[in-house]
N, C-alpha and C positions, 0 to 999 in steps of 0.2 A: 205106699207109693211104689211103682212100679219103674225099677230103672233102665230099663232098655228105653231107646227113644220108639215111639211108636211107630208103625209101619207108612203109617200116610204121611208122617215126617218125613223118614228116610225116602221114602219115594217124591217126597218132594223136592227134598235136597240133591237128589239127582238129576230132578227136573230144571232145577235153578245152575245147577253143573255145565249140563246140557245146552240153557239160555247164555250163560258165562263164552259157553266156549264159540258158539255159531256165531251172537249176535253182539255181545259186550267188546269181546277179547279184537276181533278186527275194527271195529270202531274204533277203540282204544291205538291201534296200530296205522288208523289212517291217517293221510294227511300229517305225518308227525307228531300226531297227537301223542303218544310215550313221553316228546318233553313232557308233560306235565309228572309222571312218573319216574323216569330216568333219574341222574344225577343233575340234572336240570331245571328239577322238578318246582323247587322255589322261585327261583327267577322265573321261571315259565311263568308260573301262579299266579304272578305278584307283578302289579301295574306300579312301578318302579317313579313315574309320572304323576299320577295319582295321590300320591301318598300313602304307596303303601296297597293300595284296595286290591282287592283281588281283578286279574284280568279278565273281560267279558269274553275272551275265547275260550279261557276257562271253563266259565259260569255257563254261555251255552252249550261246551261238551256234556257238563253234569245234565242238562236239562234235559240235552236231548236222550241221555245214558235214561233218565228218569221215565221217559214218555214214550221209549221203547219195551222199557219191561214195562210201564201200565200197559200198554198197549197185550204184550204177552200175558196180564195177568198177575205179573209179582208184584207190583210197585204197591200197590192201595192191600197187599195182602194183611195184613193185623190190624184193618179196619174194619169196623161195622159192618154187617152184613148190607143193612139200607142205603149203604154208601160203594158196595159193589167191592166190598171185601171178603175178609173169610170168619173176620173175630177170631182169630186162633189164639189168642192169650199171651201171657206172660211168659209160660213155659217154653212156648214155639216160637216165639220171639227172640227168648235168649239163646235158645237151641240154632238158631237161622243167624243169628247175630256172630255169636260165636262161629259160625260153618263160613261164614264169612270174611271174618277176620282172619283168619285161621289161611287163608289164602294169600296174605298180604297186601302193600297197597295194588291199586286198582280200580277201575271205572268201575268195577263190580261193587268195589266199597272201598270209600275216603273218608275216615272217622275228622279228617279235622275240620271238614263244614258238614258233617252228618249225612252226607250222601251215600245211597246205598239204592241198588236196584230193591229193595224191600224196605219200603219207607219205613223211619219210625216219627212220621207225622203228629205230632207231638199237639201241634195245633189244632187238628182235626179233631184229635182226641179230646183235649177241651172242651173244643166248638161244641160237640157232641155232646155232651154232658153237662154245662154250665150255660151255653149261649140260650138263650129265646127264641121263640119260635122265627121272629122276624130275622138274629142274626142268624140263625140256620141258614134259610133263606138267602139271605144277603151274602153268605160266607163258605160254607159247605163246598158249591163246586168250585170256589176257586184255591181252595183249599188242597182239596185233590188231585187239579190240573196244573198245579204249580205258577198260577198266575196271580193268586192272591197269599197274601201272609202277611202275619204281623210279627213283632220283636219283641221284645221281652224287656218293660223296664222296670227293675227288681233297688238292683244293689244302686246306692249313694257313693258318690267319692267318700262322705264321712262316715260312712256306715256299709260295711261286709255282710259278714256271716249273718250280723242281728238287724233282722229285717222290722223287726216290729218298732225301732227306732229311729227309723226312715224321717226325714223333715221335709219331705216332698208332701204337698197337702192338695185339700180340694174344700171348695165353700159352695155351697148351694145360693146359688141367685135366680130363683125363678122356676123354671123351665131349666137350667141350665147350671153346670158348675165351673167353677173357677181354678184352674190346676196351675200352679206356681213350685218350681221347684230342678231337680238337676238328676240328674241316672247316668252312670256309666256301667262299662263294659257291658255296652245294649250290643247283644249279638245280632248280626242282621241286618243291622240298620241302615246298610248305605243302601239298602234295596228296598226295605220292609215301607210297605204305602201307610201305612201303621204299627203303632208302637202300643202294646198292653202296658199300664202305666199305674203303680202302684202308687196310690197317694194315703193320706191318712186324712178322714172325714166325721171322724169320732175318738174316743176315747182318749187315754194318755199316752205317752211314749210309753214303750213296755207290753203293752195292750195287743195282745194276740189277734181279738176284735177289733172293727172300726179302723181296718184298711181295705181300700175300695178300688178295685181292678175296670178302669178304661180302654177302651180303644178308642185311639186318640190321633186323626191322619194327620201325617207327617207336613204335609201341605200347607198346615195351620201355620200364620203369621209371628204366632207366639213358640210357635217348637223351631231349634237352630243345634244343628251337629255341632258342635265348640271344637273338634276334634276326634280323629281315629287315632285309638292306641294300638302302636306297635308293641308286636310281641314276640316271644323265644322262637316262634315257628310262624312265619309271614306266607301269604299274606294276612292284613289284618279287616274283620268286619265287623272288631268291637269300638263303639262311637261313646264320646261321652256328649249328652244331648241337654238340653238345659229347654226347660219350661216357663213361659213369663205371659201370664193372664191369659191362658190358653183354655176358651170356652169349650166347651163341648155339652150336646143335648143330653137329657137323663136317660134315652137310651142308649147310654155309649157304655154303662157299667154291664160290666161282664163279669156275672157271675156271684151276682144279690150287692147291695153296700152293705160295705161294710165287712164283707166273707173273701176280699180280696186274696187274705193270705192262705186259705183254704185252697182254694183253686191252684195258686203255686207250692204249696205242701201233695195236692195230689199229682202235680205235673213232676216235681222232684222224686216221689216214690215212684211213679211208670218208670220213669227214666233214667233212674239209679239201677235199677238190677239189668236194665237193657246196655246201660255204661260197664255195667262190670262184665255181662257178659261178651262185651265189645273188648275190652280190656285184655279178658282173660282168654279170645282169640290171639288176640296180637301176642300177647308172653309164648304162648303156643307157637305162636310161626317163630319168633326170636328162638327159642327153644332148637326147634326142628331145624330149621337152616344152622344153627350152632354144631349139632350133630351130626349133619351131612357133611360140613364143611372139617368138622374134625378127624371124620372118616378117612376123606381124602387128601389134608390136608399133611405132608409128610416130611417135615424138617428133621433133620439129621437120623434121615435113613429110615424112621418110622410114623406110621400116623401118628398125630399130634391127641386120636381117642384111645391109646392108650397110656396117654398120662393121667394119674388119677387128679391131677392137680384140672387137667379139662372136667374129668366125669362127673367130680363129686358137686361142684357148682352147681352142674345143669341136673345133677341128682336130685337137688334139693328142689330147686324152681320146677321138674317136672312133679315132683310129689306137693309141690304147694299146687300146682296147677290140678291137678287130681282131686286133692283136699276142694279148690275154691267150688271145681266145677260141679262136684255134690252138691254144695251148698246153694248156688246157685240153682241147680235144679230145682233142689228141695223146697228153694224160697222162692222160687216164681210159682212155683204147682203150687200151693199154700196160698199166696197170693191169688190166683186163678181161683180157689176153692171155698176161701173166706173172706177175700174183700183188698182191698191194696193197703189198706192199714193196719191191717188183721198181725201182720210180720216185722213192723218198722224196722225192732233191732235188728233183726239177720237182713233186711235191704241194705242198712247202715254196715253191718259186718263185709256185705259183698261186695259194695260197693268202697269202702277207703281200701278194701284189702287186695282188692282185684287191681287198682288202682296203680297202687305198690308196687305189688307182685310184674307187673308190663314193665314199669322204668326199670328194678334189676332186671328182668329176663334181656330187655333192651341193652343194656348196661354191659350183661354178660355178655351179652352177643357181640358187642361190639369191642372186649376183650379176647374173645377167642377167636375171632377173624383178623385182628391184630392192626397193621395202619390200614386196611381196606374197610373190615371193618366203620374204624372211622373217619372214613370216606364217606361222599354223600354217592358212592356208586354202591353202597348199600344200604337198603331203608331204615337202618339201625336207629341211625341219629335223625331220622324224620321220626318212629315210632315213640324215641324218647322225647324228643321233643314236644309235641303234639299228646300225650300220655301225660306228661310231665304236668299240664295242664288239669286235666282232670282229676289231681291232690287238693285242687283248689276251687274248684267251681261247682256250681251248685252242691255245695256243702263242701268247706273244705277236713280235710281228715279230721284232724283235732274237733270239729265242729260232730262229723260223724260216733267219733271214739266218746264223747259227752252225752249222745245221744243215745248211742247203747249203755252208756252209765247208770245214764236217770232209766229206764226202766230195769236196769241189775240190781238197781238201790232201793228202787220202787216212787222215785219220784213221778214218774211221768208211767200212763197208763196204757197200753192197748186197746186198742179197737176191733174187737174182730168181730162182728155183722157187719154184711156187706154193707154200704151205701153213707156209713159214718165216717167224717171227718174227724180227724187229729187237728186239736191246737195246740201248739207248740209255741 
């Protein structure tokens, strides 16, 4: 492997520099839009009215942030070629994610609804791969135009990490199945015109098989929000939704019956090494504004960066940050080379460890700026917060650190040809 970053990266990232600074960065600055960035930044966000929801001045800044880079070309870039992308992979994805974050928050990129002028359309990617020819059709451009999406119904109030345990179910009646059952922390949902809905249609609890992936519009007489859960870092667009005799036609499964949890074992590996390298942006900006700030910062007559009691900290986080970002490299190019399951354990390594490594660097950061620091006049305490989150979602650590286990121990196997699903 070759570790320089390749040339048509680097000149791309210049190029995405270039869109930041004409076309993002005065947006960002109109009409007061900075509340939503400033020390304001939550209350701005957050429909206080509502319960919490995010506010729709918000939601149309991101949109319109989103439909000006398509328009320039960045937004749909790590998509399919056939869908007016670039396919550039794992590698360039984490490479761009990282160059991103690395810049702090920003309309250019706000990891805590995933917005980013460089989609990581998670859906699309899916849609692509699992959907039928008819939901192609049906779903594709709305997908890219940001006028269609669906939400993600995975985890159970009585059931976390262990999906295959789910008591959300589905019965065939006809033409048609029968879906009864409850999901929370559905991200998305106060917007999503549908919900991907994870029921169990065979087998036993435990049974990796015989869970079966719907889409399921929200519209239905039988789907009902019960509530939006408030979280560490508001606003909130996780809903807990509850299911009661909610029909839908046999074309609603997404993604064969029964293979349900395949489809979300392949969405968790994309978007585990794209989190860490999301992550391991952010520890990087916490980092570098720590050491600018040290620089100039000069209590009793000298900067505060020559105390080793400042250096050695930031010593360490910047040598873990060095450490992740090989790994990362190394594990998306791998990934790009043999398959997205070809790596699982180093996606799992990258991902709780990258994780981590954001909340100390945040942590630190917000130690050596001292009570400004942790102030909300700087992003410290939004990075932790929001960071702080991703210990626990889609895989939480413990769940990760078990996962690189069983293949250290040799319980669980690798997959490396392309186009093979992991059951887990």
């Amino acid at each position: 492997m070759d570790f320089e970053i390749p040339k048509y990266l680097q000149d791309y990232l210049a190029e995405l520099d270039d869109f930041i600074e004409k076309v993002i960065k005065p947006l960002e600055n109109e009409n007061d839009n900075i509340r939503f960035f400033d020390h304001r930044r939550e209350d701005a966000r957050t429909d206080w009215e509502r319960g919490g929801l995010p506010n729709e001045e918000w939601e149309q800044l991101l949109h319109k942030a989103k439909r000006l880079a398509d328009k320039a070309g960045h937004y749909r870039y790590a998509a399919p070629k056939e869908y007016g992308g670039n396919a550039c992979g794992n590698l360039a994805m984490a490479i761009i994610r990282e160059h991103l974050a690395v810049k702090g928050l920003g309309l250019h990129n706000d990891l805590q609804n995933e917005h980013s002028i460089v989609g990581n359309n998670v859906g699309l990617l899916l849609m692509g791969t699992y959907g039928t020819e008819q939901q192609k059709a049906d779903w594709i451009d709305g997908l890219i135009e940001g006028t269609k999406g669906f939400a993600f119904g995975i985890t159970e109030p009585n059931h976390g990490s262990d999906a295959t345990h789910m008591e959300t179910h589905a019965v065939r009646d006809g033409d048609e199945w029968v879906i009864n059952g409850e999901k929370t922390w559905n991200t998305g949902i106060h917007k999503a015109k549908y919900d991907m809905v994870m029921a169990r249609t065979s087998g036993k609890a435990g049974d990796g098989l015989g869970i079966t992936a719907f889409l399921v519009p929200m519209n239905d007489p039988g789907v009902k929000i019960e509530e939006m859960l408030w979280t560490f870092n508001m606003p909130t667009d996780h809903g807990r939704v509850s299911f009661t005799n909610v029909r839908v036609p046999h074309d609603a499964i997404f993604g064969g019956e029964g293979r349900g949890l395949q489809v979300v074992q392949h969405f968790f590996n994309e978007n585990r090494i794209r989190q860490a390298a999301s992550s391991l942006g952010a520890a990087q900006f916490c980092i570098n504004e720590s050491v600018k700030y040290a620089m100039e910062r000069k209590p009793f007559g000298k900067p505060l960066a020559t105390n080793q009691a400042i250096q050695f900290p930031l010593v360490e986080l910047q040598t873990q940050c060095d450490m992740m970002r090989t790994l990362i490299h190394k594990t998306a190019w791998q990934m790009d080379q043999y398959g997205a399951f070809s790596v699982s354990d180093k996606v799992s390594m990258c991902n709780y460890w990258s994780n981590r490594l954001c909340c100390e660097a945040a942590d630190r950061a917000m130690q050596v700026h001292g009570g400004l620091g942790y102030s909300r006049h700087k992003p410290f305490e939004h990075i932790y917060r929001h960071h702080r989150r991703y210990r626990i979602t889609e895989g939480a650590e413990e769940i990760q650190m078990r996962r690189v286990a069983g293949y250290m121990f040799g319980f669980m196997k690798q997959k490396a040809p392309k186009g093979v699903l992991e059951n887990e």
